[in-house]
Every structure is written in C-alpha cells, then in structure tokens.
N, C-alpha and C positions, 0 to 999 in steps of 0.2 A: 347847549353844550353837552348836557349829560347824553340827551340821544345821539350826536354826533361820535362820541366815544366810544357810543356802544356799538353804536354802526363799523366803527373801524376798528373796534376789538374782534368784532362778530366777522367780518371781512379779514380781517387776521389770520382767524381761527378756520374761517374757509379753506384760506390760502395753504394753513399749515396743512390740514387737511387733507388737499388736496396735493400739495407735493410729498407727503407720506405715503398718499395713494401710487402716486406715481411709482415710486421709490419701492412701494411694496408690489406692485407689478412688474415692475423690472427685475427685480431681485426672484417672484415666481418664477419668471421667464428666463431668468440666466442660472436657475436651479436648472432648468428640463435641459438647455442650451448645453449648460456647462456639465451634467450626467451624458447628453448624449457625446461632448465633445470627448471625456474622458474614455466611452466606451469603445470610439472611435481612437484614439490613443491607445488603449490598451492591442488593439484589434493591430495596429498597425506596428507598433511593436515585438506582435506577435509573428506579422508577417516577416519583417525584417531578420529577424532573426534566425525563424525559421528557412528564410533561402539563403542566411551564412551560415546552417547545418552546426547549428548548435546544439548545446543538450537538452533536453525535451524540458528535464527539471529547472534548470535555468531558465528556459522561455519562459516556464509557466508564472516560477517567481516573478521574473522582470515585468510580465504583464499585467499580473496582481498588482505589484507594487506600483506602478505607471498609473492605475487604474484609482488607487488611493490616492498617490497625492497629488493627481491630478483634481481629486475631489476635495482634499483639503486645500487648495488654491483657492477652488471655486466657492467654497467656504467662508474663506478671508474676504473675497470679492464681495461677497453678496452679504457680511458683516460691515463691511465698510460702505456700500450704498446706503445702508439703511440706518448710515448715519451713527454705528457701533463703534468705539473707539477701540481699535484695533491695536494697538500700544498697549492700554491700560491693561487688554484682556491679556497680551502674550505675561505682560507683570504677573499678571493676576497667577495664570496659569504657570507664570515659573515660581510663584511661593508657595503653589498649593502641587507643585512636582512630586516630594514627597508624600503626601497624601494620595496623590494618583500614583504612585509607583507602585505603594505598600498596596493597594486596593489591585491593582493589575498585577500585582507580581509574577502568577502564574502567564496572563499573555504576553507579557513581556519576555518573561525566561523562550515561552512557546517561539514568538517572532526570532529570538536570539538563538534560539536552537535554528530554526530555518534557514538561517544565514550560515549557521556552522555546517548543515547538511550541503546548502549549495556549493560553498567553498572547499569541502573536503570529499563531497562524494563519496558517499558510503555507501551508497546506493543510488541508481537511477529509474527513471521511469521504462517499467516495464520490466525491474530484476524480479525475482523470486528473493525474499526476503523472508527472517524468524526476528520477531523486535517486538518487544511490549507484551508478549504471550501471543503472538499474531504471527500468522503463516498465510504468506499469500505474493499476490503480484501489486509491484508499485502503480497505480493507476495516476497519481498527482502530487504533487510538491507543492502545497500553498504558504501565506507564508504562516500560518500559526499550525496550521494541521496534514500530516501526510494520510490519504487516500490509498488503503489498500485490500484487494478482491481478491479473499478466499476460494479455497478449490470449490466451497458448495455457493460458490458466487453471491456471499456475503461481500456486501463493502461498508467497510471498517476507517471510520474515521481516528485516527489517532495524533494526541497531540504531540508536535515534536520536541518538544523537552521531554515526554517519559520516553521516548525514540532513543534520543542522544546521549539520556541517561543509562539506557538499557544496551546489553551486548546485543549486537549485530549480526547476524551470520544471514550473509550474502551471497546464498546459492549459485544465482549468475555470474557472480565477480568471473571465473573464469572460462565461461563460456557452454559448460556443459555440466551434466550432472551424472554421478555413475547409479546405475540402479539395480539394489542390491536383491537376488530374489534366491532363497534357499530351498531346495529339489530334496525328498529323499526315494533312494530306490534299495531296491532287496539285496542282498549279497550275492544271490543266485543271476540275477542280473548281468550281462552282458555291458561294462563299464565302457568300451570303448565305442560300441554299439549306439550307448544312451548319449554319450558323450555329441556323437555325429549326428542323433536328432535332436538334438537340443541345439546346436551350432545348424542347423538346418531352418528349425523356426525362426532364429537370430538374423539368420540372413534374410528370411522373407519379410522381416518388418523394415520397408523403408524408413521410419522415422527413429533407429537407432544408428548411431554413429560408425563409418566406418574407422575412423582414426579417434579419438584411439581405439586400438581392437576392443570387442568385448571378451572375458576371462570366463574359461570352465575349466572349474579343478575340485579335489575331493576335500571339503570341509573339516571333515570328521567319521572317521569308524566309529560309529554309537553302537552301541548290543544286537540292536536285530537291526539296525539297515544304515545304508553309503549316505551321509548328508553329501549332496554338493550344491557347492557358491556358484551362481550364474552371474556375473555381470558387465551386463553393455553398459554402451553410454549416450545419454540423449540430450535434450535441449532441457531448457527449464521447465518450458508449457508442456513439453511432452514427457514431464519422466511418468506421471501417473497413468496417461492411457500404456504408456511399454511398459508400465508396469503390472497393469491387470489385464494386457493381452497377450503377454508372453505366456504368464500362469496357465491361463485358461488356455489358449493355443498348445502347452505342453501334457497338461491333463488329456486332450481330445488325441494329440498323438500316442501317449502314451499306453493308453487303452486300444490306439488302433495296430499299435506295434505289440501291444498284449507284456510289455514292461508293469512289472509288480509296483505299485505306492502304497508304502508301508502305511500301516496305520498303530495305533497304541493299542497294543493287547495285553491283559495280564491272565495269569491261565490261576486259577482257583482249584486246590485241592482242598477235596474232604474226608475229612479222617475219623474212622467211626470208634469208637471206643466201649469196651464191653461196660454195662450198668454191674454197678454195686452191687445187685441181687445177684444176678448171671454170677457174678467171681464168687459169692456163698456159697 
C-alpha cells in the first residue's frame, strides 16, 4: 500500500508538474504574442488617426497609451493562466494604492501633467517653445515626458509636470516670429540711401515673410552714430539662419557701398604738468 501511494503521489506530482509547465509556456508565449499584439495596436492606432489629420501630439499620446494598456491586459491574462488570483491581487494593489502613490508621486503628477498638455495645447509638436529653462522645437509628447531639440541639436528630455508647472512662451503660437536685428551707421551717412540697401537684402532672402512687411526705422540718435531697428519676419525654424544672414549679408554690402560702421572709440588726452623742481 505504502508503494502504491507513493506511486500516485509521485504521479500527482508529475501531473502537477507538468501542467505548470504547460501553463508556464503558454503564458512565455502570450508574453512575445500579446508585446507584439500591443505593438501592432499601438501602430494602428497611430494610422488611424493620422489619416483623420489629427494633432501629431495627440496621436503620439493615444498611441503610447494603447501601447500600455494593451500590456497591462496582457499582464492580467498571463497572471491568471498561471493560476494568479487575480482579485486578491487588484485587493491587494488597492490597499497598498497609497503606498504606490506616495512612492510615484512625481510620475504620476508627470502622466497627469500630459493629459493637461493634450487637452489644452499649449503647445504642439513642432512649435518652438521656452519652458523648464529650455529653448527649442517640440519633437514629442509622451505621456510622462515632453521631447525637445535645441538649436545646437541637443534633445532635451523634460518631465511634464515641471513643463506645466513652468511659464510657457510659445514662439509658434502665431505663426511666425519677428527678428529683431540692430544696424549702427555714421551721421555722415546717407540715411535714405542705407535705408534702401537694407530693404534690398530684405527682399533677396526668400525665407523672410512678406506679410507682415519687415520694419526699418531709426532706433536712436546715440553721440557718434544712427542705431536702426531692422525687422522682418520669419517662420520659427528659420528665425536663426535670417537672423545671421541678414548681418553678415549687410556687413558685405555695406563695405561695398563704402557706408561707415561705427565702432566704440574713446580718444585719450595727455596732459603734461611742469615737475616741482622746474616751478623752484
């Protein structure tokens, strides 16, 4: 009797064994299934949306998000094959809620910021953006962290709570930017003259705006020379190159039109003084 028992404990023990095995194959197998099912979700999501020409920041969200909880499904799935009480743990996980809140509080604020970016738009992908000490173009909208690519083609991962916490200033919000560039020329100078090669280089850069006009006017009389204000107006991506090829393009004319560019002089007098002895 006793070997019989053992035999069928032992035979038990196989069986359990063996559909564990199973159960833990399946469950490998609807990991890789249920990653690629998700990626394939996210992917098609992303299609859809993009051919009802939506906003680039919202797709990107919506497919992030798709892309998770399509993994936390697959998650549950593959807890409950393997014979996980799937109850006991959501219990579990809403008394220890507190505990994980306080521990996540910063991704949490982060994911809850992202939702306030998407909903209100304060920016989209591709504005020129100042937010967090950061200067650059919106590259991505996830959901915990916004993607942004400085002019020296730095990208700048920042999280979006100190985003939403932080003022804003939205370069693109209206479409264009004006670019501010200050000229000085000599008094002896021909002002109407300088005026029309300045508005001459203006007009040969294609990539400065014609509506609204660009503005040339006299800044300021300063002691030895005319300031003036030049400014066009460009797109976001282009204010920096119309801004260092107008310069340089107005130096190279200027010199050729033989137009004076003041520079800071100060003129040094020396004044002799007879010695002590000399006055005896």
């Amino acid at each position: 009797m006793n070997g019989l028992s053992f035999n069928a404990s032992l035979a038990e023990w196989q069986l359990t064994i063996a559909s564990f095995g199973i159960r833990l194959l399946g469950a490998i197998a609807l990991f890789y299934i249920g990653r690629w099912g998700a990626a394939q979700i996210q992917r098609m999501v992303r299609q859809v949306m993009t051919r009802t020409h939506m906003d680039a920041s919202l797709i990107s969200f919506s497919s992030h998000f798709s892309y998770y909880g399509a993994i936390a499904l697959v998650t549950l799935t593959i807890m409950g094959l393997l014979g996980i009480e799937t109850t006991s743990l959501v219990a579990m996980l809403g008394a220890a809620s507190i505990a994980i809140g306080l521990a996540l509080q910063g991704s949490l604020s982060n994911f809850a910021a992202g939702i306030l970016l998407i909903i209100f738009h304060p920016f989209r992908v591709g504005d020129l953006i100042e937010g967090a000490g950061v200067t650059g173009i919106v590259e991505e909208i996830q959901l915990f962290t916004t993607f942004v690519l400085t002019d020296d083609n730095r990208l700048v991962i920042i999280p979006n709570a100190k985003l939403i916490n932080d003022s804003i200033v939205n370069r693109s919000a209206k479409g264009c930017l004006r670019v501010d560039i200050v000229v000085g020329i000599d008094y002896e100078d021909n002002l109407q003259h300088v005026k029309a090669i300045i508005a001459e280089v203006l007009h040969a850069d294609s990539r400065i705006l014609k509506d609204p006009m660009p503005q040339i006017g006299v800044l300021e009389l300063a002691e030895n020379y005319i300031r003036l204000a030049i400014r066009p107006w460009a797109s976001a991506r282009n204010y920096w190159p119309v801004y260092f090829h107008v310069q340089e393009a107005l130096v190279q004319r200027f010199r050729e039109e033989g137009i004076t560019i003041p520079s800071s002089k100060q003129d040094v007098h020396i004044h002799s003084f007879p010695s002590p002895q000399s006055v005896n």
